[in-house]
C-alpha positions in Angstrom: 90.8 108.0 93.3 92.8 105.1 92.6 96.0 105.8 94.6 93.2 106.6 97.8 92.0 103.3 97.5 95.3 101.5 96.7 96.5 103.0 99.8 93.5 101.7 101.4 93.9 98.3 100.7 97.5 98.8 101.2 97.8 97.8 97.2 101.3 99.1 96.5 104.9 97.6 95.8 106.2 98.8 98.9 103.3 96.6 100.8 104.8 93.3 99.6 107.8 91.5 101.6 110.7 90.9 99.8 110.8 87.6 101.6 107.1 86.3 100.4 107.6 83.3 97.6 106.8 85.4 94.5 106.9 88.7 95.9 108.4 90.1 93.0 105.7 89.1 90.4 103.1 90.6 93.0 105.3 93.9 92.8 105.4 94.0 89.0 101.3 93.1 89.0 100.7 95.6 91.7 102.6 98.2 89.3 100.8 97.1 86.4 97.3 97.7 87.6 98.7 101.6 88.5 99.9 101.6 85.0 96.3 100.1 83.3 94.5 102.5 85.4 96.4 105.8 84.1 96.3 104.2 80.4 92.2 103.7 80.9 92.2 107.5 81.7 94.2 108.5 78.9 92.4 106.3 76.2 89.0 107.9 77.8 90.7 111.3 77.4 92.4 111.1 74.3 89.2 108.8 72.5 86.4 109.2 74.5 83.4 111.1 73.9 83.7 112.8 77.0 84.1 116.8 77.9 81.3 117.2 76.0 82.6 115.7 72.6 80.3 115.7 69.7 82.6 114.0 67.1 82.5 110.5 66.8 85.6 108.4 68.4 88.5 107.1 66.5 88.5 104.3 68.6 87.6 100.5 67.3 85.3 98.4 68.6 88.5 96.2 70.1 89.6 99.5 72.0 86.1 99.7 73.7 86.2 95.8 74.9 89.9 96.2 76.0 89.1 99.5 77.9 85.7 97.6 79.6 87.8 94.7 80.5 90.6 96.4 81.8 88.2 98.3 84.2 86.1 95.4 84.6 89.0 93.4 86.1 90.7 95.9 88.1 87.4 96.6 89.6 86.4 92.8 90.2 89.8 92.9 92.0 89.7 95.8 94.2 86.2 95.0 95.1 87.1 91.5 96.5 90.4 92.8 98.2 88.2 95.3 100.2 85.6 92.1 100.6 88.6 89.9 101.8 90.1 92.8 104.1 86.3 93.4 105.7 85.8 89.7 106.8 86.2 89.0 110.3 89.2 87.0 111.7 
């Protein structure tokens, strides 16, 4: 669902100019959220509780708050690129 929406919002290395002042760090962040999002699904799918899970999670507390921030942030940022995008002019 990720790589739908990135594509979307055109949110991928290839969308930044190599001649825009700091285009390079945009290329590396723009990498690193793909990179967060596929480590978010494999913390969910290697500590979660989901699939029907009944054992508890080997996770720490710290693991939980990095995972909800990580998604919190990458959502708060998607959600006000599509905002940005939508506005008229």
């Amino acid at each position: 669902m990720y790589k739908k929406v990135a594509t979307e919002l055109s949110l991928n290395r290839e969308s930044v100019p190599d001649s825009t002042k700091g285009s390079e760090a945009a290329k590396k962040t723009l990498g690193a959220l793909n990179t967060t999002v596929f480590g978010l699904a494999e913390l969910r799918n290697t500590l979660g509780r989901g699939h029907g899970r009944t054992t508890p999670s080997p996770a720490l507390e710290r693991h939980a708050r990095l995972a909800f921030n990580a998604a919190v942030a990458l959502t708060e940022f998607l959600f006000d690129t599509w905002q940005d995008r939508e506005k008229p002019g």
